[in-house]
N, C-alpha and C positions, 0 to 999 in steps of 0.2 A: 499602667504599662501601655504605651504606643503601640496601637495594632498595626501589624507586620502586612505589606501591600504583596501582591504577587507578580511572577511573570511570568507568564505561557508563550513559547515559541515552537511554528510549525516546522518540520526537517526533513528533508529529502525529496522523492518524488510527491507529490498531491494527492489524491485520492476525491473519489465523488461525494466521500462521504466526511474527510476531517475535518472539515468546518460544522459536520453537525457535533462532534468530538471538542470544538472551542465553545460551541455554545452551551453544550454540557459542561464546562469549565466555569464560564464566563457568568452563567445563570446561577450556577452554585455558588460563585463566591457571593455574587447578590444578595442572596439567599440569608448570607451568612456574612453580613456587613457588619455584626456587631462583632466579630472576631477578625476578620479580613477586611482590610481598609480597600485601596482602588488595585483594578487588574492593567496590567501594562503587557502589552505584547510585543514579540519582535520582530522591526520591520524584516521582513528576507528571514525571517526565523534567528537562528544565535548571533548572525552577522549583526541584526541590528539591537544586539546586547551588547555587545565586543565597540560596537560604536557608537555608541549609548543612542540609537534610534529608538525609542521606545513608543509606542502606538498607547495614548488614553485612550483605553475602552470605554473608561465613564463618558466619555463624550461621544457615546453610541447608544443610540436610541435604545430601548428593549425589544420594539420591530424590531430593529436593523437585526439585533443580536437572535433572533429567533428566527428571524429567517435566513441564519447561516445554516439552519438545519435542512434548508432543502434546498442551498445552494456551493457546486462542484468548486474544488479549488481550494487553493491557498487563501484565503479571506483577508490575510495579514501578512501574505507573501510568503516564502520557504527559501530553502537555501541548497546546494550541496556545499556543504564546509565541513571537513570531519578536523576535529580537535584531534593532533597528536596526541602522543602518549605525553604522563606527569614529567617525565624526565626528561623528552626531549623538547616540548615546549611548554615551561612551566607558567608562562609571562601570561598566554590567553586563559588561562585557569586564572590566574591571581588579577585581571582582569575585569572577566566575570565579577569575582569577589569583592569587586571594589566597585563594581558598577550595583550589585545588590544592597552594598551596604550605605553607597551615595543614596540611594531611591527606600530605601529600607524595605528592601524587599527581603521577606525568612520564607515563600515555597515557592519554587522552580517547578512549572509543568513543560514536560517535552513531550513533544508529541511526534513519534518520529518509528523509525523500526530499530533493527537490530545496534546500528553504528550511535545512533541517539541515545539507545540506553546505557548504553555502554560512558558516553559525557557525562547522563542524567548520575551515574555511577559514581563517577572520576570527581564531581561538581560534591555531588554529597561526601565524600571525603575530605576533599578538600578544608571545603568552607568550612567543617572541624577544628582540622588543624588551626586556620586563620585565625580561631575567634571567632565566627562568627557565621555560625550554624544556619544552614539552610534545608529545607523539608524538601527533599529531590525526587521527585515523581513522575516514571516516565507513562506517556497514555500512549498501548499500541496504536501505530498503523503500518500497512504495508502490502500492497494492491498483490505480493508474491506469498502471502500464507506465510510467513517461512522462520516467522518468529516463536522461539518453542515455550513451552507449557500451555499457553493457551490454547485453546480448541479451534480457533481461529481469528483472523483478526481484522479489522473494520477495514475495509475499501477493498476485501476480496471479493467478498460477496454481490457487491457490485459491477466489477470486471467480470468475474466468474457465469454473471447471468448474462451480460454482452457478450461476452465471447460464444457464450452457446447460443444463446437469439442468435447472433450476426450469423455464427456458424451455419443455424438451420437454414436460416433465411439464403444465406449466400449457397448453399449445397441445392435448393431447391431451384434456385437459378440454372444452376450447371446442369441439373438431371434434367431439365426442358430443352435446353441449349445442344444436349451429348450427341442424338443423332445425327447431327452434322455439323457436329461446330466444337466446342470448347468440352474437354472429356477428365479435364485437373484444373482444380484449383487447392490452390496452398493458403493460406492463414497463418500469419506469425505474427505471438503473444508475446507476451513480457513473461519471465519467470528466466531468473538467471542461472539460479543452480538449484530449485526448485520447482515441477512440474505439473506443482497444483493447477494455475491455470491454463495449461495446456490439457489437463484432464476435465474440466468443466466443456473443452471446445469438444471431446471425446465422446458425451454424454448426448449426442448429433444420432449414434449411434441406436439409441432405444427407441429416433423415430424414423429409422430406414434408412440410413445413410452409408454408404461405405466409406470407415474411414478410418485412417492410418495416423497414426499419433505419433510423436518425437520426443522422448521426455529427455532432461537434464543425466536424468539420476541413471538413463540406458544410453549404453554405449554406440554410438551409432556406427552403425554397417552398413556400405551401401549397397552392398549386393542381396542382402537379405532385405533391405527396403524396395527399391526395385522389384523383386520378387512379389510382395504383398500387394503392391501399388497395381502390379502386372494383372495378378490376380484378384483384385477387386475390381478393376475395368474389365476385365474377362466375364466375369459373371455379371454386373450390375450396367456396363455400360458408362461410368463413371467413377471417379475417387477424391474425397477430398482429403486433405492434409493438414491437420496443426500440426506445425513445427514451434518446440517451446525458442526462444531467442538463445537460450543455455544450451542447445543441444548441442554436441561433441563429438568430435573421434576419440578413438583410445587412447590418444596422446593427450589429450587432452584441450588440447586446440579446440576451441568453437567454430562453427560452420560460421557465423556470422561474425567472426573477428574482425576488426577492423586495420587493428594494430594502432589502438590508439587508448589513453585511457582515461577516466573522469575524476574528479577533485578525489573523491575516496579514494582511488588509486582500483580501481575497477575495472575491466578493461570494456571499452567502450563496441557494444555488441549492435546490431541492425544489419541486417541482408541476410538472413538467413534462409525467407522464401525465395528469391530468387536464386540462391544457389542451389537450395530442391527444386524448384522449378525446373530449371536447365539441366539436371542431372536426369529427370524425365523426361525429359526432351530429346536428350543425346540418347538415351536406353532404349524409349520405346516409340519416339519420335510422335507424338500427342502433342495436340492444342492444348495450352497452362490460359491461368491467369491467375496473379500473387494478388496478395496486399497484404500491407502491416497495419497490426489492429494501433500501433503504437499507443499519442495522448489519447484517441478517440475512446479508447477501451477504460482506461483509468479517470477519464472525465465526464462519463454518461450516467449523470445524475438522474436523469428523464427514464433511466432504466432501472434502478437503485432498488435490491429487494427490503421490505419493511425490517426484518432483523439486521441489516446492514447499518441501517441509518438508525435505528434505536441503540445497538449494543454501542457505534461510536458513541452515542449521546450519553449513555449509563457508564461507559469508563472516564468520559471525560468529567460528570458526578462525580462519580465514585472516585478517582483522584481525587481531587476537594473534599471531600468525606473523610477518606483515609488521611489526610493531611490534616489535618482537624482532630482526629485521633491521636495525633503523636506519630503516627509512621513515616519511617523515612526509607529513602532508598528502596522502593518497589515496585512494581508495576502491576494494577489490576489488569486480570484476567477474566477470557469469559467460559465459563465452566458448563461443557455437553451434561445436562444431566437425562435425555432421553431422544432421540432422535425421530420417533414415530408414537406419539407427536412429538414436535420440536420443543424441547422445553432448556433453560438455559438457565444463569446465574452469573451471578461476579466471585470472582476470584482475587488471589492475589499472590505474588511470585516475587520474591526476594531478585533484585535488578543484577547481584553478580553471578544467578543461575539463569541471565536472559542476555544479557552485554557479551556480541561477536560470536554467539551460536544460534545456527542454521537451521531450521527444520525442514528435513526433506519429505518427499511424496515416501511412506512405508513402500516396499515393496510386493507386498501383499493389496498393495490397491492398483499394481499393475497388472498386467494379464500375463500369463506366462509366454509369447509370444513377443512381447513387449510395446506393442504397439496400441492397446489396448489401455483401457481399466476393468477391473473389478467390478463382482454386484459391493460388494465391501465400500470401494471409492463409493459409489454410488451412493449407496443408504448415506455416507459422510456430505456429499458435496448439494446433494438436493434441498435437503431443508435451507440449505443456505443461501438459495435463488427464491424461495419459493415467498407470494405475496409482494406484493407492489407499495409504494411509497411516492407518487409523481408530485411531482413540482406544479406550483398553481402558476395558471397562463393566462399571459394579460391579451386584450382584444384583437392586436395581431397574430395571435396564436404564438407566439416568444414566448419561452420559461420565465417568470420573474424572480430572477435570481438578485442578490445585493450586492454591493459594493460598501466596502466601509469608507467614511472620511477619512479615517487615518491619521489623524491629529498627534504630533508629536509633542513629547512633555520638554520643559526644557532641559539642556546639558547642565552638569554641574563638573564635568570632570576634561581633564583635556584631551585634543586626539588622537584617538587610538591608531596605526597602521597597521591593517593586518601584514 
């Protein structure tokens, strides 16, 4: 019997850490060449499936492919493209299926968060139906926590330890600065309706910091934030602010709407510290200064905690693994099994209890105040900064990150428009 090739594609925003999640992939099919024939990748992630772009990995070094493990980014590009649903566009499903069965490829690794698995889902079904069964595997990622069963999930942990560095770092700026000069600053993180990492930027807190937090999951009030803000420059002399990019009025409206929305159908969120900004400006009439931690927070490999960059590496195995078992349609997981000391494991989660459900910050890891965390968050969010992972630097002091060639196979089928 002709051994079945694979294809892996990267989905959504990047992470510092999902290329070390391909190389766990990529390494593993290696591994296991006499079951698995060659690994093809997608250029732009499923777009360059859909248009039979397909990346040879076999024409990539073993370097090249191990040093995607300590280098930021899409390795083989990513995409925002979310696949409607089976019924309303049934054509880019039966596509796919015809593009797997041109290259003969039987296992699909998506690498992506919650809208990815929810494809990886819809693709395993499918290709059922068709005849012509494919092993559908999605490997988390998702720099916002917010994918559920898992305990967490690879490229938080790396945002999560930026956000609180830059935090401290940028907070001890302003408390030298306060006596006569600059008495607020704001910081605003990614997390759209999840305020994990807005609670890592919180965690500022346990080394002197006064500081006022915005999560998704609390309704925001401005009169009762003013109040806090009022009240920690009263006492301290300064304050600073993470504002999650998700945070909201009652209505539901985000402060950083923009009125505009992204290929998901998402609505396209940024300014949210400059509208805290200016609201403590007008209130209590204080020198600010913003910034958005925006790509810089999700691309800081150079910061990357050691469980970050390993657990990508072990799911993206561990999919290969499970695929090789017979399982379809899953997603490994990484399983807390003790958190002092940090001790962890793989898991695994059937993909129609993971596909377009959210996982929010508990509210028991916020403070009752709301502006706050918990010692609770705490104990959860530490180990998962904690120990280092740097990237090897060449003699200009530059990270040596790679580049792939990228080599495309060739077409067999005609083209496709999306």
């Amino acid at each position: 019997m002709t051994k079945k090739n694979a294809f892996y594609a990267q989905s959504g925003g990047v992470t510092a850490v999902i290329n070390s999640s391909a190389c766990g992939v990529i390494e593993t099919c290696r591994k296991h060449s006499d079951k698995i024939g060659n690994v093809y990748a997608g250029k732009n992630g499923i777009i360059g499936a859909l248009t039979e772009q397909l990346i040879d990995t076999s024409k990539e070094s073993d370097e090249d492919i191990a040093a995607l493990k300590k280098t930021p980014s899409g390795g083989f590009g990513s995409c925002r493209f979310k696949l409607k649903s089976l019924e309303d566009n049934k054509r880019e499903y039966e596509r796919l299926i015809e593009i797997f069965k041109a290259h003969n490829i039987g296992y699909f690794f998506y690498n992506g968060g919650g809208d990815s698995a929810d494809t990886c889902y819809k693709v395993s079904q499918l290709s059922e139906k068709m005849g012509f069964p494919v092993q559908a595997i999605h490997v988390p990622k998702t720099v916002d926590n917010d994918l559920p069963i898992t305990d967490n999930c690879p490229g938080f942990g790396s945002v999560a330890k930026y956000i609180a560095v830059s935090t401290l770092e940028a907070s001890f700026d302003v408390r030298s600065m306060a006596a006569t000069s600059t008495k607020i600053f704001v910081i605003e993180v990614m997390g759209r309706h999840a305020g994990w990492i807005a609670a890592a930027g919180a965690l500022v807190e346990d080394y002197g910091i006064p500081v006022v937090t915005l999560f998704p999951e609390i309704e925001f009030d401005q009169e009762k934030f003013i109040a806090a803000v009022d009240a920690k420059v009263k006492e301290h002399g300064y304050c600073t602010i993470v504002v999650s990019e998700g945070a909201h009025y009652p209505d539901g409206k985000f402060l950083a709407e923009q009125g505009t929305r992204d290929d998901f159908g998402h609505a396209q969120l940024g300014g949210a510290a400059p509208v805290v900004a200016n609201m403590i400006k007008e209130a209590l009439d204080l020198k600010f200064h913003w910034a958005v931690a925006d790509y810089l927070q999700r691309a800081a490999r150079h910061l990357s905690p050691e469980s970050d960059v390993e657990q990508a590496y072990a799911l993206g195995q561990a999919a290969v693994e499970k695929a090789l078992e017979g399982k379809n349609s899953i997603m490994p997981t990484i399983v807390r099994e003790s958190s002092n000391p940090y001790k962890w494991s793989i898991g695994e989660a059937n993909l129609s209890d993971v596909a377009n459900v959210e996982k929010m910050m508990p509210m028991d890891f916020i403070s009752e105040d709301g502006f706050g965390i918990t010692d609770k968050c705490k104990e959860y969010l530490y180990p998962l900064i904690k120990g280092e992972s740097y990237p090897d630097y060449d003699d200009n002091g530059m990270p040596k990150y790679v580049t792939m060639k990228g080599e495309l196979v060739e077409k067999k089928l005609e083209e496709f428009k999306l």
